[in-house]
C-alpha positions as CSV (number, residue, x, y, z in Angstrom):
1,X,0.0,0.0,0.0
2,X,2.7,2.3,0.4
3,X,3.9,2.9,-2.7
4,X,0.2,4.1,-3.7
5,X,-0.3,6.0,-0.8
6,X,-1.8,5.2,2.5
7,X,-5.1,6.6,3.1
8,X,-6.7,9.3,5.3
9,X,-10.3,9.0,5.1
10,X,-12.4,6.3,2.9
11,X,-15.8,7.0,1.1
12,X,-18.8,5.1,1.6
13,X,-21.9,6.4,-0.9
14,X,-24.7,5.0,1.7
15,X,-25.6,6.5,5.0
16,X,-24.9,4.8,7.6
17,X,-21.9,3.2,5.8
18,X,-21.4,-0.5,5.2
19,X,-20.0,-2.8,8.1
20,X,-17.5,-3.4,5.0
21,X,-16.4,0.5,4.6
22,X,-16.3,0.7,8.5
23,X,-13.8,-2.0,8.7
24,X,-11.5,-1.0,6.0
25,X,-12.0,2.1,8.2
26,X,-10.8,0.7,10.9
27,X,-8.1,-1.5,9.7
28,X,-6.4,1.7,8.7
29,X,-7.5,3.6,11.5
30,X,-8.7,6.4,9.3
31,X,-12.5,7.7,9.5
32,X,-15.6,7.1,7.3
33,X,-16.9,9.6,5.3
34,X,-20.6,9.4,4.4
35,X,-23.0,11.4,3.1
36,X,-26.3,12.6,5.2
37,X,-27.9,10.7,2.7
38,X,-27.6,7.4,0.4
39,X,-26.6,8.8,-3.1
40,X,-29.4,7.8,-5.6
41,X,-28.1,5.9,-8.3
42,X,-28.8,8.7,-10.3
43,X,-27.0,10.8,-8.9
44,X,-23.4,8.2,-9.1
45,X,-24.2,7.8,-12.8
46,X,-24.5,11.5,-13.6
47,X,-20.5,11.8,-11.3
48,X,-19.5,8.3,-12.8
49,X,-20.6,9.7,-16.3
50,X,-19.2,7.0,-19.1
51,X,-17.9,4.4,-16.6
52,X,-19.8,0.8,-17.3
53,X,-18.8,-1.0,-13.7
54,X,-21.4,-0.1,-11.4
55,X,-19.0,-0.8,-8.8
56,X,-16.2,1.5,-9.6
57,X,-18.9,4.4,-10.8
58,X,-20.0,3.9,-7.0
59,X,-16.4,4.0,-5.6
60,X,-15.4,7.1,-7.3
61,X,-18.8,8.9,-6.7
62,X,-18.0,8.5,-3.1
63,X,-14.7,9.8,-3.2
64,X,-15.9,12.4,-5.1
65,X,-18.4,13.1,-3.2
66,X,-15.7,12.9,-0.1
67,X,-13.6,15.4,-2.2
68,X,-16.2,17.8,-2.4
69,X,-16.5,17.8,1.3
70,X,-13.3,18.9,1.7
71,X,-12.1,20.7,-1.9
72,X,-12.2,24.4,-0.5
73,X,-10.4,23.7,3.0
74,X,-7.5,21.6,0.7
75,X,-7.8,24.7,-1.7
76,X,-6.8,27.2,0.5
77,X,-3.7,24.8,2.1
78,X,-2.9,25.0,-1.8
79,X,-2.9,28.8,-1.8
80,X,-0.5,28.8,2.1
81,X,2.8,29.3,1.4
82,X,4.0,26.8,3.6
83,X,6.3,23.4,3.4
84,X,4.8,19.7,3.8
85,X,1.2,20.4,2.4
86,X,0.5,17.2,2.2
87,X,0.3,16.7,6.0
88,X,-1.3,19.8,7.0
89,X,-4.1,18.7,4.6
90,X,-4.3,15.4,5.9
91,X,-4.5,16.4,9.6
92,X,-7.2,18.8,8.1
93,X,-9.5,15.9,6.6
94,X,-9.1,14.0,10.3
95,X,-10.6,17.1,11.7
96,X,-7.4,18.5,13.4
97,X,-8.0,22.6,13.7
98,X,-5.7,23.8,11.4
99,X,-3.9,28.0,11.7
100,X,-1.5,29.3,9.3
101,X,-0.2,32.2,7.5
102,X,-1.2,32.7,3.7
């Protein structure tokens, strides 16, 4: 998993999540993101647009739905002039208040 990445948050597109997503979750120790409500499946075909496995179209409408969540707090760490962005937006996602100068 490393030399992908290690994750900070995974995406479930049901509310409550899965007992599947919550132990992924947990074997990683990183938090569930869901939304208030189940996504309709229309709503993951119009974000999965042109992808023909209904399980990946799900997977990526959740993380982009998780992206979403987050885009404008991660925008603005883009916009800090600052080093090691990467963990400041991580400790962001896990909810960590975050103070800096732009």
């Amino acid at each position: 998993m490393s030399k992908i990445g290690i994750p900070v948050i995974i995406a479930s597109d049901t509310s409550p999540p899965s007992h599947f997503v919550q132990k992924i979750a947990a074997r990683f120790n990183v938090k569930v993101f869901c939304p208030k409500e189940s996504m309709s499946k229309n709503e993951k075909r119009v974000i999965g647009k042109g992808m023909d496995n209904v399980h990946i179209r799900d997977s990526y409408a959740a993380a982009i739905k998780a992206y979403r969540r987050y885009q404008n707090r991660l925008r603005q760490i883009d916009s800090m002039e600052i080093e090691n962005k990467e963990e400041l937006k991580k400790r962001a996602i896990i909810g960590e208040k975050i103070a800096g100068k732009r």
